[in-house]
C-alpha positions in Angstrom: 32.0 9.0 -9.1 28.4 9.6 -8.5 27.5 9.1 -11.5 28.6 5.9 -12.0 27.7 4.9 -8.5 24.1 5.8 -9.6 24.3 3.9 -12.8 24.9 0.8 -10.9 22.5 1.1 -8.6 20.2 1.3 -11.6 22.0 -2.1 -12.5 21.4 -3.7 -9.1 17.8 -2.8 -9.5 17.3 -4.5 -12.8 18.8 -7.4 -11.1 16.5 -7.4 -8.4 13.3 -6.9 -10.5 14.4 -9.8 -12.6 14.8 -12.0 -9.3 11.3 -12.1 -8.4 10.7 -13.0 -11.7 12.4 -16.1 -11.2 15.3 -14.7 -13.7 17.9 -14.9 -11.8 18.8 -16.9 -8.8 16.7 -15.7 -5.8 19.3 -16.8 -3.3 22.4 -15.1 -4.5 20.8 -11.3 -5.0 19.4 -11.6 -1.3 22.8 -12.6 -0.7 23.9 -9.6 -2.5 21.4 -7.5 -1.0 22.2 -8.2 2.1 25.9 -7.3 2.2 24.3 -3.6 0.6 22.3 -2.9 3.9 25.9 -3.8 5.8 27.5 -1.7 3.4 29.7 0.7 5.9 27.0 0.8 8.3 29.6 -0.8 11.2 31.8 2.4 10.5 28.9 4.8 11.5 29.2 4.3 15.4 33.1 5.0 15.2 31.8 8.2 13.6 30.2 11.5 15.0 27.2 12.7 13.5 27.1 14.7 11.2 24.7 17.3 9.5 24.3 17.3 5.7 22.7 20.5 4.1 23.5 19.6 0.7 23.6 15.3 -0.1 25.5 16.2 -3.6 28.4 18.6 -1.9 28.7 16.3 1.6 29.2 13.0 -0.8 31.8 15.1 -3.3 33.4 15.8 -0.4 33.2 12.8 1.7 32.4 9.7 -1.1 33.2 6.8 0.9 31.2 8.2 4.5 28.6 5.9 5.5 26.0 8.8 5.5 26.7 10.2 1.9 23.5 10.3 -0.2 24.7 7.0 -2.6 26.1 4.8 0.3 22.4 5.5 2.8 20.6 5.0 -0.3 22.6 1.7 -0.7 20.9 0.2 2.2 17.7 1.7 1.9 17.3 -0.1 -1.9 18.8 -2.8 -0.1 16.4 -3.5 2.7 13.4 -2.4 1.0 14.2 -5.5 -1.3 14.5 -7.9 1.3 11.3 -6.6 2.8 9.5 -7.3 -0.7 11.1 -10.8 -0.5 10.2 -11.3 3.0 6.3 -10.1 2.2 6.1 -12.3 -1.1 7.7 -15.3 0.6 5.1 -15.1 3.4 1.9 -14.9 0.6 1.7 -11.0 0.1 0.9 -10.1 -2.9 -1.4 -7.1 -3.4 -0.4 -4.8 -6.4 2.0 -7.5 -7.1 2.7 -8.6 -11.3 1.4 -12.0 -11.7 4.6 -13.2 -13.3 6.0 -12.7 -9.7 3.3 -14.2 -7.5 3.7 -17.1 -9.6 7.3 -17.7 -9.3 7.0 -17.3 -5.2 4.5 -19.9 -5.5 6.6 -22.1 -6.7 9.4 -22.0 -3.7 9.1 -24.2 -1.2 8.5 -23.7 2.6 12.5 -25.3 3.2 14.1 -22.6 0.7 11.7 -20.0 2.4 12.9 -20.7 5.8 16.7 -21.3 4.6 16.0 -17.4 2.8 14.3 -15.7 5.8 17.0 -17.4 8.1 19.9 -16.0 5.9 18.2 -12.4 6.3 17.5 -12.4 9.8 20.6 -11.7 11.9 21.5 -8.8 9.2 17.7 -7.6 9.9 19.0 -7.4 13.6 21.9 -5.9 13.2 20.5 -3.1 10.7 17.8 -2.1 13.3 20.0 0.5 14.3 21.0 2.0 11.1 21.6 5.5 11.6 19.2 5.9 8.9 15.0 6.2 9.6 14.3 5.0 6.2 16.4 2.0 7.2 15.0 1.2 10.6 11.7 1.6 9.7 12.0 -1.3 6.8 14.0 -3.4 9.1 11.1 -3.1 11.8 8.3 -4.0 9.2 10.4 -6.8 7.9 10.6 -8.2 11.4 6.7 -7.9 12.1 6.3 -10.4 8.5 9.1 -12.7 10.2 7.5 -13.1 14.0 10.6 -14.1 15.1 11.3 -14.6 19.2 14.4 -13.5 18.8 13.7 -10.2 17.5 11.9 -9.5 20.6 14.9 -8.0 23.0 16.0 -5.5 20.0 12.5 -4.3 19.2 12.4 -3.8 22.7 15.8 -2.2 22.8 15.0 0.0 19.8 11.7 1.2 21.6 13.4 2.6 24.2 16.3 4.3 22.3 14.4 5.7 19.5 14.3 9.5 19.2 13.4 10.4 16.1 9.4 10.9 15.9 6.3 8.6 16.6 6.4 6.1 13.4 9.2 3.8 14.5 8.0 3.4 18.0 4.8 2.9 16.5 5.9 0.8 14.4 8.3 -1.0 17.0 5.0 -1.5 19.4 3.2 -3.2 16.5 6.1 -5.9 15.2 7.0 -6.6 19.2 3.1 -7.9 19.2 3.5 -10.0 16.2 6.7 -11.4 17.6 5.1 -12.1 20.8 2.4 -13.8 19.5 3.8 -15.7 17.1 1.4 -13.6 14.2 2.9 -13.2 10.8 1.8 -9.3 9.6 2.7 -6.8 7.1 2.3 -3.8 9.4 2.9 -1.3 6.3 -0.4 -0.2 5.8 -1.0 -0.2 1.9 -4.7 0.3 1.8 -4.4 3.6 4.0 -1.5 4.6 1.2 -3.9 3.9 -1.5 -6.9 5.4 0.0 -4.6 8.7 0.5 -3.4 8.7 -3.3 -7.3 8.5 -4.4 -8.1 11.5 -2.0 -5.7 13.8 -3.5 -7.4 13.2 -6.9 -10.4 14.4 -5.3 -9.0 17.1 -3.2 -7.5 18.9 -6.7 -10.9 18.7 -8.1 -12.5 20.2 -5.2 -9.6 23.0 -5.2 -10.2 23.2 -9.2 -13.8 23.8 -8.7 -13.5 26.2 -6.2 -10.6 28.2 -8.2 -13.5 28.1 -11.7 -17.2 26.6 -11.2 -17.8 25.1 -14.3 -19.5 22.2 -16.2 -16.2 20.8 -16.8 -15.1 20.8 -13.1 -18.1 19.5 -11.6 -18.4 16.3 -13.8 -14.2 15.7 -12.6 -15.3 16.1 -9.2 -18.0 13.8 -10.0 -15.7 11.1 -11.9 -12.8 11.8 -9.3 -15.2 10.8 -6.4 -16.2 7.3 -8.0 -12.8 6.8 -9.3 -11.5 7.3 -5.9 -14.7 5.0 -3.9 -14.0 1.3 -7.2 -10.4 2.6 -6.8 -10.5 1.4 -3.2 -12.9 -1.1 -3.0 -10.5 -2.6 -5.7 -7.8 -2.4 -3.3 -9.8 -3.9 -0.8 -11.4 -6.9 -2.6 -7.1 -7.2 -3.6 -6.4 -7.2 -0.2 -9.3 -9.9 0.8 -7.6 -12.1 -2.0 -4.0 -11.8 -0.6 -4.6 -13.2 2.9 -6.9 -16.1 1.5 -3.8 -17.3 -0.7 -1.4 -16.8 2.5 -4.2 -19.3 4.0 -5.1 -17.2 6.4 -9.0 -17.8 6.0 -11.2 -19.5 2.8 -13.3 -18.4 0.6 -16.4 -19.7 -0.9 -16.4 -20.9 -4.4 -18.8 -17.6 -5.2 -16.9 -15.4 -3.1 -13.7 -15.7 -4.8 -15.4 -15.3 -8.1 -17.0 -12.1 -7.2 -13.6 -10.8 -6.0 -12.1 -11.4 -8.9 -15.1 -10.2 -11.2 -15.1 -13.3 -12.9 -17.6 -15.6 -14.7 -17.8 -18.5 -16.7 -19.6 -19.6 -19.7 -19.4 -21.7 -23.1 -18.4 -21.3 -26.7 -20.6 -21.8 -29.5 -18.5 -25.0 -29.3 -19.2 -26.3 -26.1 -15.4 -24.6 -24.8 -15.8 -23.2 -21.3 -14.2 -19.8 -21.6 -13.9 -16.8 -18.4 -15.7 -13.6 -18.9 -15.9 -10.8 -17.2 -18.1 -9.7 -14.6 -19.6 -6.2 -14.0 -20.9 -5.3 -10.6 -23.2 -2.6 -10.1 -21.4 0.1 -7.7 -23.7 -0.1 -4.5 -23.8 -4.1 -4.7 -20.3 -4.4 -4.8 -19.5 -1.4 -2.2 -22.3 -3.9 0.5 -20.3 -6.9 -0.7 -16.8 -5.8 -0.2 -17.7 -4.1 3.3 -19.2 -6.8 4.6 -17.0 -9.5 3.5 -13.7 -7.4 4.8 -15.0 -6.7 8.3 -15.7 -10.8 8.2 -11.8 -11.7 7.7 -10.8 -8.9 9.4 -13.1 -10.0 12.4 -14.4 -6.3 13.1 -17.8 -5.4 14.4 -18.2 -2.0 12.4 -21.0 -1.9 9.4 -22.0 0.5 7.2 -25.2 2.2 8.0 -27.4 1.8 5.1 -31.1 3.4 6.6 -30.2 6.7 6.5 -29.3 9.6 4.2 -26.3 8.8 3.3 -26.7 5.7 1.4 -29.6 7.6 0.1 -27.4 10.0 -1.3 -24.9 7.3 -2.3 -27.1 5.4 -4.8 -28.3 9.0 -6.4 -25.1 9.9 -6.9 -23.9 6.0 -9.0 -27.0 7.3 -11.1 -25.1 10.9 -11.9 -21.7 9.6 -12.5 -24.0 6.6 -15.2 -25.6 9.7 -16.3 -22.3 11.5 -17.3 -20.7 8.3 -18.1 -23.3 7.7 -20.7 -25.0 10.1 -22.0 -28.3 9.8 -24.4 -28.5 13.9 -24.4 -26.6 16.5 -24.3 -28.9 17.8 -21.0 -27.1 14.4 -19.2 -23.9 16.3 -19.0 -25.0 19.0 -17.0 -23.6 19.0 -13.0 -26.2 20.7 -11.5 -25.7 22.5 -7.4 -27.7 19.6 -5.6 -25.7 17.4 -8.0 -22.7 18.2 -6.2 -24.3 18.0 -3.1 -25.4 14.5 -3.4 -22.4 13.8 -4.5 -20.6 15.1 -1.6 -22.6 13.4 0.3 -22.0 9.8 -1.3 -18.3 10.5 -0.6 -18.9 11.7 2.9 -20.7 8.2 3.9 -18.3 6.3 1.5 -15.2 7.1 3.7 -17.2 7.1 6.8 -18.0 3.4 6.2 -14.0 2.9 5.0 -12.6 4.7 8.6 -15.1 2.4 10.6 -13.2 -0.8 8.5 -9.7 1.0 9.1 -9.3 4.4 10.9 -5.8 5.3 9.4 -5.3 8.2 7.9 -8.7 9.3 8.9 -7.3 12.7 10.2 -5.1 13.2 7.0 -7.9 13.1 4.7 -10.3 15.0 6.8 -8.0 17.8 7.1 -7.3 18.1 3.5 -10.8 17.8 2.1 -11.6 20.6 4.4 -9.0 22.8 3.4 -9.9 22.6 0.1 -13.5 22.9 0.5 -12.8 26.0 2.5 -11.0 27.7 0.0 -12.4 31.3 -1.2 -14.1 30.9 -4.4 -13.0 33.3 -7.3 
């Protein structure tokens, strides 16, 4: 039984992959989708809790409960789907395959509205899923929407929520957007990106502590710059996303410089795109600046003192290492690290001024690891 209850859930997400893609119809998968996050969730409240050690002996045991492992995943798959509809219908797009952004642009704003309309009340009712996972979509779905409506549940939910700070934090933000009539994907995917890129860098610092060598110092090295384009990437993505949503423009060379692009001619006289390399510092000063400008924030990088001293020292090491003319260029020397270490310092400095969270999160584990006896 739960075998084959997996196996078409592995169906259901083919089918939903394929919708975005404009493969199948768009409508009728949200429609299916939507009777999933229902799925036996009205039998829950005629139920009393119950606690699950073991999800594979409570569901053997109890198959069709509304809180075995395959029917709460059910609704989880479910609404996480219509969030990703509800984000793409509303112009969100970052890490998103082109073939999809371009099928959502071609739906109109009537089938968005007929879609989002369809989804809502089943939004509502969901809010109180027994499930976190659940509630938690549902309430960052509703923040996209802005809906007036969803205003006395969000308020409801706030005050009946009991299991940790992120719902009611999350709750506090989507009752804002629905207040003020402001559209937002609350579901912070730069601070999830920025924490994925720090872990590469933490396991090189823990690696370099375990072993100080050559070869550990130049990952560190290549970790830390692969961690800063990494998220400037995600950044200058992020820039791009809310200027097609229309929620600011761009200039001509703006947008070009986002997307690294240039333009120039064939030996026939054939325009033809190109691409475009930015030097590290110049594109770290351009991306800052231009995301604290849509974003409307005050905070800027400080670029007088050591810091970005240390910053444009340390592009040259990881050029050096990148491309070496000897083998003396592939040698990781103390102050090295230290400049490097430094550059990374300021980097997320600048970053945390832009957007604070996950500040703590990082901080504590690059300490840790830096902390760590050496052997």
């Amino acid at each position: 039984m739960l075998r084959e209850r997996l196996i078409r859930a592995k169906q259901k997400d083919s089918q939903r992959e394929d919708s975005l893609k404009g493969k199948l119809a768009l409508e009728s998968v949200v429609a299916e989708a939507i009777e999933d996050l229902g799925y036996r969730r009205k039998t829950i409240f005629e139920m009393p809790p119950v606690e699950i050690r073991s999800d594979v002996e409570f569901e053997t045991a109890n198959p069709e409960h509304p809180e075995a492992a395959s029917n709460r995943f059910r609704r989880i798959d479910a609404v996480e789907y219509l969030y990703e509809v509800v984000r793409l219908l509303n112009g969100y797009t970052v890490g998103v395959l082109e073939e999809i952004v371009e099928f959502f642009r071609t739906i109109s704003d009537n089938k968005r509205l007929q879609i989002e309309r369809g989804i809502l009340p089943e939004l509502h009712d969901a809010l109180f899923d027994r499930d976190a996972a659940v509630r938690l979509t549902v309430v960052e779905t509703l923040a996209i929407l802005a809906r007036p409506e969803s205003i006395p549940l969000l308020e409801r939910l706030s005050r009946s929520e009991d299991e940790g700070t992120l719902i009611p934090g999350a709750a506090a933000k989507a009752l804002d957007c629905c207040q003020n009539s402001k559209p937002t994907d609350i579901r912070n995917h730069i601070s999830a990106a920025r924490e994925t890129l720090n872990g590469d860098v933490v396991d090189c610092v823990i690696a370099l502590r375990r072993s100080d060598s050559q070869v550990h110092r130049r990952s560190l090295v290549r970790a830390v710059f692969a961690a800063i384009e990494g998220f400037v990437s995600v950044m200058k993505a992020d820039v791009i996303e809310d200027s097609y949503a229309g929620r600011f423009t761009l200039s001509r060379a703006e947008r070009a410089v986002l997307l690294e692009e240039a333009y120039d001619l064939t030996d026939t006289g054939q325009p033809r795109l190109r691409p475009f390399f930015l030097p590290t510092a110049k594109n770290v000063r351009f991306v800052f600046a231009l995301f604290a400008r849509v974003r409307g924030l005050s905070a800027q990088a400080d670029y007088s003192g050591d810091g970005w001293r240390a910053f444009r020292e340390a592009v040259e090491i990881r050029n050096r290492i990148t491309h070496p003319k000897a083998s003396v260029d592939l040698s990781i020397s103390s102050s090295d690290l230290k400049l490097t270490e430094q550059a990374y310092a300021w980097f997320l400095d600048a970053t945390f001024a832009l957007n604070p969270e996950g500040r703590e999160e990082i901080s504590e584990l690059l300490d840790a690891a830096r902390q760590m006896p050496l052997t």
